[in-house]
N, CA and C atoms as an extended XYZ file, in Angstrom:
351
Properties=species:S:1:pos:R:3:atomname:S:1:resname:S:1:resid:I:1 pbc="F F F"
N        72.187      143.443       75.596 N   UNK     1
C        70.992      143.163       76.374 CA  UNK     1
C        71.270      143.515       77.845 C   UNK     1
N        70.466      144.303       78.397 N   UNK     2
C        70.743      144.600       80.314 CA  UNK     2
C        70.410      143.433       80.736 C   UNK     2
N        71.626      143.681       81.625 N   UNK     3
C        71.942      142.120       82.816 CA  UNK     3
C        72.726      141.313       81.917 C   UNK     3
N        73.423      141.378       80.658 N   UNK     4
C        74.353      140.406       80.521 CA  UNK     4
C        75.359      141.272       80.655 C   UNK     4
N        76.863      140.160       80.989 N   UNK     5
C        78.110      141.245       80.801 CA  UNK     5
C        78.268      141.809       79.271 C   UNK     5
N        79.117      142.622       79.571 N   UNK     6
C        79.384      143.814       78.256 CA  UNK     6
C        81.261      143.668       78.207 C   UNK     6
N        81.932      142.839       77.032 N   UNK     7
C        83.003      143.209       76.784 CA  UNK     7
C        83.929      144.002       77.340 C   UNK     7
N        83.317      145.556       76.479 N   UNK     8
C        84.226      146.653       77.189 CA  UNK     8
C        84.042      147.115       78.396 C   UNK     8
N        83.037      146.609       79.431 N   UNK     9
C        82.950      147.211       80.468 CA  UNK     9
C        83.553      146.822       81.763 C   UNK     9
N        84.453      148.307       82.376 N   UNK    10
C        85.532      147.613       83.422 CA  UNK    10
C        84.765      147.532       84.514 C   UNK    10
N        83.502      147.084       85.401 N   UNK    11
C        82.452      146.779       86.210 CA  UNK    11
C        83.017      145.322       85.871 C   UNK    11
N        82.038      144.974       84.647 N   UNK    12
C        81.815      143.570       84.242 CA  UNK    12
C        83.456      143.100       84.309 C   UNK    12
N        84.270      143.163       84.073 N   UNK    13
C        85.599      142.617       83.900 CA  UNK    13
C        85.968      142.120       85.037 C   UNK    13
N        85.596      142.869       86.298 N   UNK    14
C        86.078      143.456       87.640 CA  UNK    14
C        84.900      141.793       88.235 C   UNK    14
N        83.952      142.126       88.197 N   UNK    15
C        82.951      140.952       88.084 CA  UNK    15
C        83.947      139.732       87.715 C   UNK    15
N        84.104      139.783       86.678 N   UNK    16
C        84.396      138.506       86.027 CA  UNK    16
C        85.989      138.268       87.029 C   UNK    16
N        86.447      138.641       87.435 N   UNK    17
C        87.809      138.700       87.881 CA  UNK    17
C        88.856      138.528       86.953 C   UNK    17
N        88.680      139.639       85.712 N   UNK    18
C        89.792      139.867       84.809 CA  UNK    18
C        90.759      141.047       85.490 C   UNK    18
N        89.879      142.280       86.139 N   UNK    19
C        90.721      143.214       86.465 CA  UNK    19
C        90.351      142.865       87.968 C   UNK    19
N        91.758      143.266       88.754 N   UNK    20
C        91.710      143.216       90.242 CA  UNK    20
C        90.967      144.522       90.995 C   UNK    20
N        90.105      144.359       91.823 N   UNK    21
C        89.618      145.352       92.328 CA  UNK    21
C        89.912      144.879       94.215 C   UNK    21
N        89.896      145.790       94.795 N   UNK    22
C        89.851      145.212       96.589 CA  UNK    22
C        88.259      145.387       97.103 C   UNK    22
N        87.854      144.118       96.676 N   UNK    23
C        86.829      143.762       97.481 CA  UNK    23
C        86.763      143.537       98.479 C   UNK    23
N        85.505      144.432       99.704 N   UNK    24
C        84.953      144.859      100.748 CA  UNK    24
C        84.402      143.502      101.089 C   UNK    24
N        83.070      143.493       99.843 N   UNK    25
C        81.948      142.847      100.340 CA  UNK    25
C        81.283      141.827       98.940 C   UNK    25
N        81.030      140.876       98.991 N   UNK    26
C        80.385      140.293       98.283 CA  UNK    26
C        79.065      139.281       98.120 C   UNK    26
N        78.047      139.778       97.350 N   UNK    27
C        77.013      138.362       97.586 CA  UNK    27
C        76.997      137.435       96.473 C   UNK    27
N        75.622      136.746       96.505 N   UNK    28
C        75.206      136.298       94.651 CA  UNK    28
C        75.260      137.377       93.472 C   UNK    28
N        74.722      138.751       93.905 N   UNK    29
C        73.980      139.914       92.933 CA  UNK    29
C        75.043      141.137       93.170 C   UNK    29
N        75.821      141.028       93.898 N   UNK    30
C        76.497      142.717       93.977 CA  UNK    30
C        77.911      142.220       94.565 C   UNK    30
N        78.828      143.306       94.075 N   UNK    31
C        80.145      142.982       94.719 CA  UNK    31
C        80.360      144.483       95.146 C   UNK    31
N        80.959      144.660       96.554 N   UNK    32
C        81.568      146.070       96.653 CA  UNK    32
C        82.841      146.465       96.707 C   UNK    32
N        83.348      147.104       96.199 N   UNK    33
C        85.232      147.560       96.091 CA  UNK    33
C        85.336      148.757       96.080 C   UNK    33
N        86.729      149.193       96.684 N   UNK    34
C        86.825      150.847       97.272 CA  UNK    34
C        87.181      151.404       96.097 C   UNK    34
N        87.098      152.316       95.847 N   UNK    35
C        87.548      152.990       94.429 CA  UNK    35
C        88.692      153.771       94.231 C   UNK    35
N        89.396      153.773       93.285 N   UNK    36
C        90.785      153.700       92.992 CA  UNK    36
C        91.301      155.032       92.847 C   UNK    36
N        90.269      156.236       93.202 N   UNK    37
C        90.337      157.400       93.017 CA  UNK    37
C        89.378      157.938       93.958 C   UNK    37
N        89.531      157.803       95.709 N   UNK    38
C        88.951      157.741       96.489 CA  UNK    38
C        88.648      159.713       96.797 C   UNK    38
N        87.279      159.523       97.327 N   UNK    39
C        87.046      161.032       97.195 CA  UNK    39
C        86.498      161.247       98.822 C   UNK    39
N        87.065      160.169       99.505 N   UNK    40
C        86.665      160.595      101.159 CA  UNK    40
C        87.683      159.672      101.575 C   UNK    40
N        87.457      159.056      103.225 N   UNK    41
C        87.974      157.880      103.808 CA  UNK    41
C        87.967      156.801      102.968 C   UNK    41
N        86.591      156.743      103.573 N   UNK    42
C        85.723      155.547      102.880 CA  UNK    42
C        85.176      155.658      101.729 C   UNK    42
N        85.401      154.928      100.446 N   UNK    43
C        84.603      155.495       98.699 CA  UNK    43
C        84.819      153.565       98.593 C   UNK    43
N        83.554      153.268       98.623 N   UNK    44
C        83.650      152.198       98.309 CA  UNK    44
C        82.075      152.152       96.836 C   UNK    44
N        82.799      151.738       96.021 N   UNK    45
C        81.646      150.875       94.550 CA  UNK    45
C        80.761      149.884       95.064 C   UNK    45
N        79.836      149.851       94.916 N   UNK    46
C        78.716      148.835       95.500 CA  UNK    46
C        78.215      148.467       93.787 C   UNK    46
N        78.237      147.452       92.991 N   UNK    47
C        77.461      147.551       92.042 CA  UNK    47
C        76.863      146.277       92.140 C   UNK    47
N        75.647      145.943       91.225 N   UNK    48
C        75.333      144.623       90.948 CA  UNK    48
C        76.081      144.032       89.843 C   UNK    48
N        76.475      142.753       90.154 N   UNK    49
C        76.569      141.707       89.170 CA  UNK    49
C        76.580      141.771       87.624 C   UNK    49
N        75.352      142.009       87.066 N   UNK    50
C        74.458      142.189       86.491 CA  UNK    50
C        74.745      143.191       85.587 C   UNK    50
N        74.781      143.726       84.354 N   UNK    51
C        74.926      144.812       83.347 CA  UNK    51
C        73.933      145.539       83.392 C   UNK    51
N        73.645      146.852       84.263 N   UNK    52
C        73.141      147.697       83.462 CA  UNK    52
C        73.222      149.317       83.224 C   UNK    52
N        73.187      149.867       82.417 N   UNK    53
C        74.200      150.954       82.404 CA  UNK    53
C        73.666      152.274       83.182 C   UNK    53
N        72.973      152.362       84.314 N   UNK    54
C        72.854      153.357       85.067 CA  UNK    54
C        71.820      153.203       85.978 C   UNK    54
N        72.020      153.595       86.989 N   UNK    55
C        70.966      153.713       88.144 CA  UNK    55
C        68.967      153.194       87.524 C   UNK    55
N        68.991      154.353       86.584 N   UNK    56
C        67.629      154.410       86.425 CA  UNK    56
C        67.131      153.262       85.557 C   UNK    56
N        67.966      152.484       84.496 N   UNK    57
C        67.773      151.313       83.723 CA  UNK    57
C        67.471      150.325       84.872 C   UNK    57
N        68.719      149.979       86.230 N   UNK    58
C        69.084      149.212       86.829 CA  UNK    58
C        67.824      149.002       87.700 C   UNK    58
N        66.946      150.287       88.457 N   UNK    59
C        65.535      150.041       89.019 CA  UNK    59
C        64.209      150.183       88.352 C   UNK    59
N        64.154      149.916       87.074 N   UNK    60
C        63.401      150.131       85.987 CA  UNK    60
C        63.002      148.200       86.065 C   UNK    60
N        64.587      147.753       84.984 N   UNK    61
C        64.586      146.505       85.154 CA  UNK    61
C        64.185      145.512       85.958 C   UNK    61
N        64.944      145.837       87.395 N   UNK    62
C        65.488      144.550       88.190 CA  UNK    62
C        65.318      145.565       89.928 C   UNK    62
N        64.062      146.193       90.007 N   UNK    63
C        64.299      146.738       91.516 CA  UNK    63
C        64.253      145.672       92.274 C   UNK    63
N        64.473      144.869       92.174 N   UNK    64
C        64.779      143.902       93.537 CA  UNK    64
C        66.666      143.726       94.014 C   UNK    64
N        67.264      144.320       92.263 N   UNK    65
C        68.624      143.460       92.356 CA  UNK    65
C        68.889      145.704       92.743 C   UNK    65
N        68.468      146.894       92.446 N   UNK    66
C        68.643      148.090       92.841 CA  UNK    66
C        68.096      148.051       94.438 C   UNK    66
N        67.520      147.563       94.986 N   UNK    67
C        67.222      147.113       96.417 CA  UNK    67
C        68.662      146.391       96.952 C   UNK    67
N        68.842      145.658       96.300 N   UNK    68
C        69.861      144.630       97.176 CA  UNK    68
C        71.617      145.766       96.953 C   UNK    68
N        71.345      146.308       96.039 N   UNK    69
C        72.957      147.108       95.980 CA  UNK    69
C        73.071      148.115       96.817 C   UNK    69
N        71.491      149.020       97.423 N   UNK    70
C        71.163      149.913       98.712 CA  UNK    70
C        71.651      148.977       99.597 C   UNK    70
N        71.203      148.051      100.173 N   UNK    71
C        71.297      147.449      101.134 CA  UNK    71
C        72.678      146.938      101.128 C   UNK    71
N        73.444      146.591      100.142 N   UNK    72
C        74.941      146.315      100.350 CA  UNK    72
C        75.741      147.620      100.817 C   UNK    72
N        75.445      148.870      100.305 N   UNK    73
C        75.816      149.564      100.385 CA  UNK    73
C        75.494      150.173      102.357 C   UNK    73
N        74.574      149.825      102.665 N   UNK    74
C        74.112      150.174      104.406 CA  UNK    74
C        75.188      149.238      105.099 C   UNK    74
N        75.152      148.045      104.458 N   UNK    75
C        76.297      146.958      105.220 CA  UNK    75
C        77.256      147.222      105.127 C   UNK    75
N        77.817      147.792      103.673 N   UNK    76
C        80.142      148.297      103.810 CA  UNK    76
C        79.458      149.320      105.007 C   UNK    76
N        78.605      150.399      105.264 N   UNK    77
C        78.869      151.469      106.005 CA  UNK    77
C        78.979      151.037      107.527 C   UNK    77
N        78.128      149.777      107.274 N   UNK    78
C        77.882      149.681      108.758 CA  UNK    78
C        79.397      148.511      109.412 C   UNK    78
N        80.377      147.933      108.216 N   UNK    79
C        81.282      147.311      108.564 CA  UNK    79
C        82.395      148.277      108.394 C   UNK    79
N        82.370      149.368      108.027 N   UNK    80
C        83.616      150.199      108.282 CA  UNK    80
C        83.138      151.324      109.327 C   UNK    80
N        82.327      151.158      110.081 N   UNK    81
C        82.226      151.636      111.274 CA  UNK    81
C        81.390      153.175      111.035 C   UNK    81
N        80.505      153.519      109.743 N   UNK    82
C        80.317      155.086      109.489 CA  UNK    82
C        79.025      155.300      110.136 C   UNK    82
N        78.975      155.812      110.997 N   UNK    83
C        78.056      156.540      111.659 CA  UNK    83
C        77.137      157.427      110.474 C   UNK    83
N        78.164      158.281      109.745 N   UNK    84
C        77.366      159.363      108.805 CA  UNK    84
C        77.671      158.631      107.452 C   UNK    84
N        76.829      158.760      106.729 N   UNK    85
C        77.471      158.319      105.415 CA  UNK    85
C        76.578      159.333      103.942 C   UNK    85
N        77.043      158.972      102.813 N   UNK    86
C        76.373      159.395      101.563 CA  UNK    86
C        76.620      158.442      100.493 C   UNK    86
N        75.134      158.166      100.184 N   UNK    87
C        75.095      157.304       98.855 CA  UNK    87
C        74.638      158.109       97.539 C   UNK    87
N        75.205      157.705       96.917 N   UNK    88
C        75.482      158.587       95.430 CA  UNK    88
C        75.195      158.043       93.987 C   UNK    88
N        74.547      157.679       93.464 N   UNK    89
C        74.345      157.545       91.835 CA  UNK    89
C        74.453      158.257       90.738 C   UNK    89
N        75.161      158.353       90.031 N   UNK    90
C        75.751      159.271       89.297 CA  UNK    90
C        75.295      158.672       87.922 C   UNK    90
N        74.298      159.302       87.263 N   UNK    91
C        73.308      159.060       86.480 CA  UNK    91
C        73.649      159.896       84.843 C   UNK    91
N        74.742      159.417       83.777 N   UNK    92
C        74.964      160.363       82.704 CA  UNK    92
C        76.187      161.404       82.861 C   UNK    92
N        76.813      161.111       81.679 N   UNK    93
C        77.782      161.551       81.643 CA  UNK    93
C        78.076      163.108       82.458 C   UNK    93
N        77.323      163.864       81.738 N   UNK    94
C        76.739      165.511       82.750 CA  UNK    94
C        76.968      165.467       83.860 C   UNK    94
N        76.633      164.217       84.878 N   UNK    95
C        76.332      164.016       86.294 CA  UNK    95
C        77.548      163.359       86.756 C   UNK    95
N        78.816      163.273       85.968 N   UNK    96
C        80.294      162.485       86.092 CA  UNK    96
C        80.057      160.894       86.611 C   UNK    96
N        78.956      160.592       85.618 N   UNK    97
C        78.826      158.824       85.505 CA  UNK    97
C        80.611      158.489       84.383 C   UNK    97
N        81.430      158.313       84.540 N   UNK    98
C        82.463      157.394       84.004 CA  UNK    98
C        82.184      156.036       83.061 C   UNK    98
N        81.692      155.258       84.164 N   UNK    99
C        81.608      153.610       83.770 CA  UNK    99
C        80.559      153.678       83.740 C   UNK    99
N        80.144      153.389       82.755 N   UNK   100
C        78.263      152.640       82.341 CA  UNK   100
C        77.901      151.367       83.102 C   UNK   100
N        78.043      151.742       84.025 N   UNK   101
C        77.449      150.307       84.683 CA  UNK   101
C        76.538      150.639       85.983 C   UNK   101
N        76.164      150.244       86.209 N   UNK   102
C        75.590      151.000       87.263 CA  UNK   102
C        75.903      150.618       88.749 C   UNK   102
N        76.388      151.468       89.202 N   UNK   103
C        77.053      151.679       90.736 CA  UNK   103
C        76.912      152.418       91.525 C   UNK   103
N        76.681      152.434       93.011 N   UNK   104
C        76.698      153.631       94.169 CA  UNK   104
C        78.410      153.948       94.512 C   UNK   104
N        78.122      154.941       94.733 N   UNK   105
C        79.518      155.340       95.599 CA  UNK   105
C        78.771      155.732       97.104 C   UNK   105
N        79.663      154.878       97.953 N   UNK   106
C        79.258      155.088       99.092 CA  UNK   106
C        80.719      155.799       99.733 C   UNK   106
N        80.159      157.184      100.434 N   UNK   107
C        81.345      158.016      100.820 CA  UNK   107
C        81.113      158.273      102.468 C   UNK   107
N        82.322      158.339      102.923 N   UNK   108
C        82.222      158.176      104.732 CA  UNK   108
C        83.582      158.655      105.299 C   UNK   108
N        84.017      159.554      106.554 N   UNK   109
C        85.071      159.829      106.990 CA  UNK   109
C        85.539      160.793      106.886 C   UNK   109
N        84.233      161.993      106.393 N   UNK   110
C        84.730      162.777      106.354 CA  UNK   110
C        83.387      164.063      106.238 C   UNK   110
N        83.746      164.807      106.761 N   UNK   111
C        82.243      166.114      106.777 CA  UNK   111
C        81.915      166.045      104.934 C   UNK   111
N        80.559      165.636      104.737 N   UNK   112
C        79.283      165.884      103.600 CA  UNK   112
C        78.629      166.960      103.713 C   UNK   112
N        78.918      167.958      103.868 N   UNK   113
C        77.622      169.083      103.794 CA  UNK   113
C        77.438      169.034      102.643 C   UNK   113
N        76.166      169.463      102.629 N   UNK   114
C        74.929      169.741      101.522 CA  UNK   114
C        75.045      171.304      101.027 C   UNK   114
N        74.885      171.642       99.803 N   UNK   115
C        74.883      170.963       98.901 CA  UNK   115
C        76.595      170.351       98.670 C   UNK   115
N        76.563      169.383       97.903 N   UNK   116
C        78.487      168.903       97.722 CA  UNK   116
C        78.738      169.997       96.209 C   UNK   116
N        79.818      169.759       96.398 N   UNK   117
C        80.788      170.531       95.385 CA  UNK   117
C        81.886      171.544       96.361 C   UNK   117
């Protein structure tokens, strides 16, 4: 069911504080942690709480709790000092979604030109 935790999922685990992650930032609905395979300075995970397995389920469901993970995500940028930043949802496997859960990568510290790759 979306929005409960999921067993196999290392989000939810990370949530639950089975696996250690270095948390940034935390509220009631979202926790943020830098990611362990950092692809700038700054690569910090912003996800919600909450199970659901991709961006588009996650503001389908619950746009209030896909509102609040934007807005966590403006706050790590604006507490690690990024002037420029890029927020990222990575939507399906095709699109190098990994973890079914749904998360931003927020990237900073380093030149983004458009298009990336």
């Amino acid at each position: 069911m979306a929005g409960e935790p999921q067993a196999d999922c290392l989000f939810c685990k990370i949530v639950a504080g089975e696996v250690p992650a270095t948390v940034v930032r935390e509220t009631e609905h979202v926790v943020a942690f830098r990611d362990i395979n950092p692809q700038a300075p700054t690569h910090v995970l912003v996800i919600p709480k909450a199970h659901y397995p991709d961006a588009a389920s996650l503001a389908a469901a619950a746009p209030e709790l896909a509102a609040a993970v934007l807005a966590e995500a403006g706050q790590v940028a604006a507490d690690e000092s990024a002037e420029a930043y890029r927020i990222v949802f990575n939507t399906g496997s095709g699109a190098g979604q990994t973890v079914f859960h749904a998360h931003a990568h927020l990237l900073a510290g380093r030149g983004l030109a458009w298009p990336p790759g």
